[in-house]
C-alpha positions, 0 to 999 in steps of 0.5 A: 500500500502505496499513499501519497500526500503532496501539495501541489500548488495548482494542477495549472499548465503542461509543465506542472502536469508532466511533473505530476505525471513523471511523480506518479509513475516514478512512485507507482502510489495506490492513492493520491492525496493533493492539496492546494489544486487552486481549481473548481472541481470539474476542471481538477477532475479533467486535468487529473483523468488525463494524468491517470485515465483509469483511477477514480477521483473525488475532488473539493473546489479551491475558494478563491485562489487557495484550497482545493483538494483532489484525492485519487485511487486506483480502482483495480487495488483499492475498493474506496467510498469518499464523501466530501466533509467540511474538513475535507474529503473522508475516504472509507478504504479497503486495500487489496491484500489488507484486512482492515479498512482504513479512514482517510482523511485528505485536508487542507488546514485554513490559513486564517482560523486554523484553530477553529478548523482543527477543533472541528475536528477534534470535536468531531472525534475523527482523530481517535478512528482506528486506522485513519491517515490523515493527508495534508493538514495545517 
């Protein structure tokens, strides 16, 4: 099990998608955690489809020029659930050859307010899940 966490800093132009390209090839990751994709949802979804066709994606707009969260699997070794939460994006996780499914949390931190954010999530008893990763963060 292969996972990813990066802050991609927008999925903009050519050069920065064969970079990504050239990464995820090289790291032959299960899932991909992106923060920072800086785009709506269906433009990160299109430029992410054509870097790996066959992977399935869940993604969160940026607001404004910041933010932004994509996170990625590839179906044929990962059976996932995501749901889109205030926190970020939640994904249930079956990993082909694991027992246990994990909890995986793809979040991006605010810059302003972060302590509110992380006591959202404290509040929310999401840190004392058995098996969760958290991706990203403050």
């Amino acid at each position: 099990m292969k996972i990813l966490s990066l802050n991609v800093r927008g999925l903009g132009g050519k050069t920065k998608q064969s970079s990504l390209r050239t990464l995820f090839f090289s790291i032959r990751s299960d899932m991909i955690l992106l923060q920072e994709t800086m785009c709506s949802t269906y433009p990160a979804l299109l430029a992410f489809s054509k870097l790996l066709p066959s992977w399935e994606f869940c993604a969160i707009s940026a607001s404004g020029l910041s933010g932004g969260l994509l996170t990625a699997w590839n179906p044929c070794l990962v059976r996932c659930r995501a749901y889109e939460t205030i926190t970020g994006i939640l994904v249930k996780a079956k990993f082909r050859g694991m027992n246990a499914p994990l909890v995986i949390l793809n979040c991006y931190g605010p810059y302003r307010n972060r302590d509110i954010f992380w006591e959202k999530v404290h509040r929310g008893e999401l840190l004392n899940t058995p098996n969760l990763i958290l991706g990203g963060g403050p």
